[in-house]
C-alpha positions in Angstrom: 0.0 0.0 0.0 1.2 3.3 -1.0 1.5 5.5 2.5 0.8 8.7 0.2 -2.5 7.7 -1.4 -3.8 4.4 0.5 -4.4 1.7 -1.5 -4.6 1.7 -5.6 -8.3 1.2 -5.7 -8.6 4.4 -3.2 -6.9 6.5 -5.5 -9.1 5.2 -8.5 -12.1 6.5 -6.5 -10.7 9.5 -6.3 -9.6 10.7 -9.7 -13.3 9.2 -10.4 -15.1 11.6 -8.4 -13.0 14.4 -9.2 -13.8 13.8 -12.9 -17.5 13.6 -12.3 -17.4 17.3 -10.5 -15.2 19.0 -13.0 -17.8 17.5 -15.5 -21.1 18.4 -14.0 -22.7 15.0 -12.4 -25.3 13.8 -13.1 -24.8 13.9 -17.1 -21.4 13.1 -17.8 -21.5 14.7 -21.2 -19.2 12.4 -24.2 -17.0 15.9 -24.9 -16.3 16.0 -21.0 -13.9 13.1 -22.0 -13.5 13.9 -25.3 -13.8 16.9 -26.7 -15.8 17.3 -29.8 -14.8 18.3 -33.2 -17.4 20.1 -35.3 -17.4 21.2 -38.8 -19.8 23.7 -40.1 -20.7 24.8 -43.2 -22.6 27.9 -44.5 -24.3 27.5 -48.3 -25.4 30.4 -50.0 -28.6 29.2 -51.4 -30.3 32.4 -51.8 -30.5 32.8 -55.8 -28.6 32.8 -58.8 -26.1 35.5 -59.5 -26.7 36.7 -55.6 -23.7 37.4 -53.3 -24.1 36.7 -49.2 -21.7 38.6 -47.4 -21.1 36.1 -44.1 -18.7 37.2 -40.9 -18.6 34.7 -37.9 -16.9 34.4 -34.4 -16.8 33.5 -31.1 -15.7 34.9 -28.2 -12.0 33.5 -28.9 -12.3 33.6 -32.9 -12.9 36.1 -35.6 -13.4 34.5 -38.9 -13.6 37.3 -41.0 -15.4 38.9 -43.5 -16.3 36.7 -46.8 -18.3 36.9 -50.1 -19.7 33.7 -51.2 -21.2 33.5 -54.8 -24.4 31.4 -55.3 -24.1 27.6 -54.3 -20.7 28.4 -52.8 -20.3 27.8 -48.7 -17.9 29.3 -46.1 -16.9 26.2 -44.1 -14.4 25.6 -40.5 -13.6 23.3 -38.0 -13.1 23.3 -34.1 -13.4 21.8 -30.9 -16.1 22.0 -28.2 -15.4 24.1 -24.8 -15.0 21.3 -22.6 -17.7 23.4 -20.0 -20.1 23.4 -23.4 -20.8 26.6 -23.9 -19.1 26.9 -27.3 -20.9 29.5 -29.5 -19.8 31.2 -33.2 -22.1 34.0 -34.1 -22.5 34.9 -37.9 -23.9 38.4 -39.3 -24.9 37.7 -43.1 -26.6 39.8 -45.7 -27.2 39.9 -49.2 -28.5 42.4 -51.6 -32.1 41.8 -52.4 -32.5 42.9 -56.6 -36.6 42.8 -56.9 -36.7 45.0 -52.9 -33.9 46.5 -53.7 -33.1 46.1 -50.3 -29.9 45.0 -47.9 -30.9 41.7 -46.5 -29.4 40.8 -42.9 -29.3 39.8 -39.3 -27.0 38.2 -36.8 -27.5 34.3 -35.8 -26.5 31.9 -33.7 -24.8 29.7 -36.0 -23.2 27.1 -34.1 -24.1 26.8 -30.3 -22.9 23.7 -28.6 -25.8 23.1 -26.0 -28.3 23.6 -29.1 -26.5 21.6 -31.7 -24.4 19.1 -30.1 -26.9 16.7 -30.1 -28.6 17.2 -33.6 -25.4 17.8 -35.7 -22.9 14.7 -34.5 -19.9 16.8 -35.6 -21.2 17.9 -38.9 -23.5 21.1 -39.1 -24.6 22.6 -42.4 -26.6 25.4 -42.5 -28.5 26.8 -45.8 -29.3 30.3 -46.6 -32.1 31.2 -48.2 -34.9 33.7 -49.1 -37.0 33.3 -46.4 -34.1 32.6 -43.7 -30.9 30.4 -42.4 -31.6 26.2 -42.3 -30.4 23.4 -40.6 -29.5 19.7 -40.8 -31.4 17.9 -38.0 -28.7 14.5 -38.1 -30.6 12.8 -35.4 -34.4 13.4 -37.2 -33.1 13.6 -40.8 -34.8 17.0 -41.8 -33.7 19.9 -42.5 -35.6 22.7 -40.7 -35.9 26.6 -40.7 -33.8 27.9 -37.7 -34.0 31.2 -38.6 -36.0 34.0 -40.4 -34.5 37.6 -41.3 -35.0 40.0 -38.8 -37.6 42.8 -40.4 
């Protein structure tokens, strides 16, 4: 027996419960052991000959500012936060020819404790008209997540 830590079997008790409060009983969440890598991709599907602007972050990250032709995407990989709060925030617009109007809002694009579940990694989101779609993996549709602000 180990005079520092008692006996093997202690120890493995220990480091136990220590993981299960830095993890947040009674959950135990799969990216508290491993953290998660997600890939997210943003199609312009909005219409022919039609630009989006797109320009995401988080609070670590700022990806930019990008012009995206018709059927083209803006795509990028990360980890999870192993506390799961990761969140990437995108502000997209496009110019509207028959309102001739700007077109644009600010989404929640990615956020962990939302999409986690639904995207297994792999999260595309369409633009469109009417708003911003998404890939429910778990269901197998694809559902509006977002309309354009007014």
């Amino acid at each position: 027996m180990n005079p520092c830590f008692g006996s093997h079997h202690s120890f493995i008790k220990l480091a136990f419960v220590a993981l299960v409060l830095l993890c947040g009983y009674p959950s135990l969440p799969v990216s508290c052991f491993m953290l998660s890598r997600v890939r997210v991709w943003v199609y312009n599907s909005i219409a022919p000959d039609t630009d989006m602007t797109i320009h995401c972050k988080s609070k670590d990250d700022d990806l930019g500012e990008h012009t995206i032709p018709f059927k083209g995407n803006f795509t990028w990989k990360f980890h999870d936060n192993w506390d799961q709060t990761t969140l990437f925030w995108c502000r997209i617009g496009y110019w509207d020819v028959k309102a001739e109007k700007l077109v644009s809002g600010a989404f929640d694009i990615y956020k962990e404790s939302r999409d986690n579940l639904v995207c297994y990694g792999i999260c595309p989101r369409w633009v469109r008209t009417d708003g911003i779609y998404m890939w429910d993996q778990l269901r197998h549709t694809l559902k509006l997540g977002y309309t354009w602000p007014n």
